[in-house]
C-alpha positions in Angstrom: -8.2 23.2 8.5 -8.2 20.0 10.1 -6.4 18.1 7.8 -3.7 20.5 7.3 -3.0 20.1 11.3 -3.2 16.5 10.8 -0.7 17.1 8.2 1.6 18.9 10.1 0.9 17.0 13.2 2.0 14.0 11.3 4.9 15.8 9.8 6.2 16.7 13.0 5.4 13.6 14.7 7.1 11.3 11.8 10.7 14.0 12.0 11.1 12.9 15.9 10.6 9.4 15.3 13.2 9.5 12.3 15.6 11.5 14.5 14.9 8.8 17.2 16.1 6.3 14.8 19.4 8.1 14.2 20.1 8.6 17.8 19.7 4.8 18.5 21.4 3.9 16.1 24.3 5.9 16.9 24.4 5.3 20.3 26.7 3.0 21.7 24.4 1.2 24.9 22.5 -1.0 23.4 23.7 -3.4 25.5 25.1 -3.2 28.8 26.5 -5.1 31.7 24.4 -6.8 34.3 25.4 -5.3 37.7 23.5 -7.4 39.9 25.7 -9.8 41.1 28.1 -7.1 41.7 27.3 -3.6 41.9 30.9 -2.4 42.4 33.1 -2.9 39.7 36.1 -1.4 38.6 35.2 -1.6 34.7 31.8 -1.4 33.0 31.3 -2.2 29.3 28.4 -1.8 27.7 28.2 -2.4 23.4 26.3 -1.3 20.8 25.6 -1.5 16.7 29.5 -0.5 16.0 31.5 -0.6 18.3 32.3 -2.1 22.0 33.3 0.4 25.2 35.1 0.0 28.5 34.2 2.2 30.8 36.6 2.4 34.6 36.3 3.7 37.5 38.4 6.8 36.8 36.4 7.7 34.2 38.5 6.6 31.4 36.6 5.0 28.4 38.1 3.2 25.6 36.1 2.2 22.7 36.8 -0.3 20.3 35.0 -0.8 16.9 34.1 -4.1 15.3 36.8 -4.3 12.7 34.9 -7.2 10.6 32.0 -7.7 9.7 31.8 -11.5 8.3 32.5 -12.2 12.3 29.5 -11.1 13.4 26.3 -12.7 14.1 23.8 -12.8 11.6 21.0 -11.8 13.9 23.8 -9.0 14.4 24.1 -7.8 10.7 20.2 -8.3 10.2 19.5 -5.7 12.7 22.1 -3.0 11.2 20.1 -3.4 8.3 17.1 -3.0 9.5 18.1 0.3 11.1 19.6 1.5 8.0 16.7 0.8 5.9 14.5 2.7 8.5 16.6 5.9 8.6 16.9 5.4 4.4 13.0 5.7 4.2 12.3 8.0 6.9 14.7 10.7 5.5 13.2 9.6 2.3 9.3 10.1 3.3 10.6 13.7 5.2 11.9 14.8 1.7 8.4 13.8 0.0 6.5 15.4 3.1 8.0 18.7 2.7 6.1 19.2 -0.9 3.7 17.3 0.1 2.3 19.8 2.8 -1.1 21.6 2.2 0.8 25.3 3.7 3.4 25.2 1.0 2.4 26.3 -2.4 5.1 25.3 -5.2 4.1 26.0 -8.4 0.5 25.0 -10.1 0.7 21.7 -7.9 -2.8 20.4 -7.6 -4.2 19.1 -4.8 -4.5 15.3 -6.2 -0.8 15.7 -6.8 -0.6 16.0 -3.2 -2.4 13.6 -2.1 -0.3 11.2 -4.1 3.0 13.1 -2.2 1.4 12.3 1.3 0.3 9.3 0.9 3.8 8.3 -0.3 5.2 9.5 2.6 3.2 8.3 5.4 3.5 4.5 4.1 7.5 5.2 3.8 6.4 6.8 7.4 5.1 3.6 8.5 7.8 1.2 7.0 10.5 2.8 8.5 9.2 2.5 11.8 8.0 -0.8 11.4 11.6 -1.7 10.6 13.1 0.5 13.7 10.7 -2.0 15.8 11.6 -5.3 14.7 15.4 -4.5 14.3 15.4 -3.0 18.1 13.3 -6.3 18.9 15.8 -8.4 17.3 18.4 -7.0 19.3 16.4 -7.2 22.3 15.4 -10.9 21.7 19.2 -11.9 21.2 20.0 -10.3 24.9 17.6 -12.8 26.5 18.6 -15.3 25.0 22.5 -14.5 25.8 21.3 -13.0 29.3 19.7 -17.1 30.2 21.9 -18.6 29.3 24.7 -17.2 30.9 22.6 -17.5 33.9 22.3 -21.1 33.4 26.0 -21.2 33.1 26.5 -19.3 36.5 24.2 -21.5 38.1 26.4 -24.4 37.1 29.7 -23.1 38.4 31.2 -21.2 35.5 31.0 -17.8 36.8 33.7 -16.6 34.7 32.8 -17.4 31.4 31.3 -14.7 30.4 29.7 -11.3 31.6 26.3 -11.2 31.5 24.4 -8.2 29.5 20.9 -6.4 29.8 18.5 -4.0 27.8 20.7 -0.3 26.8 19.3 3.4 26.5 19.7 2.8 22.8 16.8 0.0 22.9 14.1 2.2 24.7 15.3 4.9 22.1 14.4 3.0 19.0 11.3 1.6 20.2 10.0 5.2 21.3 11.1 6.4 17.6 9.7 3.8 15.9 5.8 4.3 17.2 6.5 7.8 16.7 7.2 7.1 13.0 4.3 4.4 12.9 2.1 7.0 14.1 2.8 10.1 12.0 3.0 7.3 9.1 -1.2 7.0 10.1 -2.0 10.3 10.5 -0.3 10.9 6.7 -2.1 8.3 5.4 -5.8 9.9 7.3 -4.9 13.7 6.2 -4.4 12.1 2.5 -7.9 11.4 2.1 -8.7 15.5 3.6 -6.5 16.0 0.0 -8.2 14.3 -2.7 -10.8 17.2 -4.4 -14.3 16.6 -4.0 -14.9 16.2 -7.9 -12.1 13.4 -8.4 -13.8 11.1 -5.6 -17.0 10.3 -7.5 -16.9 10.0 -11.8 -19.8 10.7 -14.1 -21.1 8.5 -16.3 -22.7 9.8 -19.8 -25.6 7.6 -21.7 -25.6 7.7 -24.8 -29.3 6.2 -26.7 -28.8 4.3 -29.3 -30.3 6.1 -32.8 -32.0 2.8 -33.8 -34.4 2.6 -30.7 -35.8 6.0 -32.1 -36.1 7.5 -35.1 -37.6 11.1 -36.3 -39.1 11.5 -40.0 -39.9 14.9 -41.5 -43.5 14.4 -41.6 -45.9 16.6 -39.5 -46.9 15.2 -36.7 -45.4 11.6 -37.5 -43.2 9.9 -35.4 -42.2 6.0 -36.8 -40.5 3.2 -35.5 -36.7 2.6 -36.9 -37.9 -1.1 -37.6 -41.2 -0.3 -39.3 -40.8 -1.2 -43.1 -41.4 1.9 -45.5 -44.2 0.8 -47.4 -44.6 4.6 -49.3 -42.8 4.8 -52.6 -42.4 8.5 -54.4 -44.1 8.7 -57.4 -43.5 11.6 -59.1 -43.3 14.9 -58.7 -47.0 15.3 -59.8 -48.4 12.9 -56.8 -46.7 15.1 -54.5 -48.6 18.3 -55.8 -51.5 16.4 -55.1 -51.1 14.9 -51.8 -50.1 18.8 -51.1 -53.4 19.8 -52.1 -55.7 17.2 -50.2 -54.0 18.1 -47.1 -55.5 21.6 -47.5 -52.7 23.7 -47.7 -52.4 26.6 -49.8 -50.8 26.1 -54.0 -49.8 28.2 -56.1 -51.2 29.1 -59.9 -48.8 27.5 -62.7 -48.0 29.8 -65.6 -50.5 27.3 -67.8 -53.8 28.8 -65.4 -53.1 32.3 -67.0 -53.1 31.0 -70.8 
């Protein structure tokens, strides 16, 4: 029972954290405008993986998508990828969860086949939100940079240069989904071992003894060594009629005794 919940648990867990990463991705504030130096302005534009919006006063926003792509940063492009990849897996792992899960019978699946399944998912589980994490950190690394500098810039008398920007929604939003898929990646990975059958963990092994350590002869009572030489020859079938009656067992008349 408990590794089905941990299943679940980490099924459920790992769907909001891919989710997450399609929201952030989507969204449009990843970056926005610093309004300290001026809280009251007319416009407010804010960016994000796609496209660029200007929002005014009157409530009137106009966005703008990035029309090229070779323009960009390469910070920039690294961090679409990023995001892609995550979502890619994430779906990906959800698909592979689905059969994997201990409540759903399909079939004659065995256990051990899913095990396999849920492992497979939780370490797509934990890739994509490794991914989600460093791309939103990427992003979030380029806005300080940006953000000091045009600080410094300010500082120095060039106040309109450039507007200065600050951490979005979309930023919290991917890091939140990210652990989320990082963590139902884990608890994949823990209800896999709940999965594998009790016979498959531990394998018999079978001795065999070798036939020339022991061997048995026909003899009563006699038991030889394989490497002892054979120092008895036959000699007939009369020595054996003898060596039958020294031994005290019972023989029988010929048809010469009666004559």
């Amino acid at each position: 029972m408990s590794t089905t919940i941990c299943q679940v648990m980490g099924f459920i867990v790992s769907s909001l954290g891919v989710a997450g990463c399609i929201v952030s991705t989507a969204m449009d504030m990843w970056s926005t405008q610093d309004l300290y130096d001026n809280p009251v302005t007319a416009v407010f534009q804010y960016q994000g993986l796609w496209r660029s919006c200007v929002r005014q006063s009157s409530g009137f926003t106009e966005c703008r998508p990035y029309f090229t792509i070779l323009g960009l940063p390469a910070m920039f492009q690294a961090v679409r990828a990023l995001m892609i990849v995550g979502i890619v897996l994430g779906i990906l792992g959800l698909l592979v969860c689905i059969f994997a899960l201990k409540c759903i019978r399909i079939g004659n699946m065995e256990d051990s086949a899913k095990a396999n399944m849920t492992l497979t998912s939780g370490i797509m589980f934990i890739v994509a939100g490794l991914c989600a994490i460093t791309g939103v950190s990427v992003f979030a690394n380029m806005l300080v940079t940006n953000f000091w500098m045009s600080t410094a810039n300010m500082y120095q008398g060039m106040q309109n240069v450039q507007n200065r920007y600050t951490f979005g929604s979309a930023l919290f939003v991917g890091w939140v989904a990210g652990g989320l898929a990082l963590v139902g990646g884990i608890m994949m990975c823990l209800a896999c071992r709940g999965l594998i059958p009790e016979e498959s963990r531990y394998k018999a092994v079978s001795y065999n003894a070798s036939g020339r350590n022991i061997s048995y002869r026909t003899g009563p009572y006699k038991v030889g060594s394989g490497y002892e030489p054979e120092t008895k020859t036959r000699k007939g079938a009369g020595y054996e009629e003898a060596a039958r009656s020294e031994d005290g067992r019972r023989s029988y008349p010929s048809k010469y005794d009666y004559v």
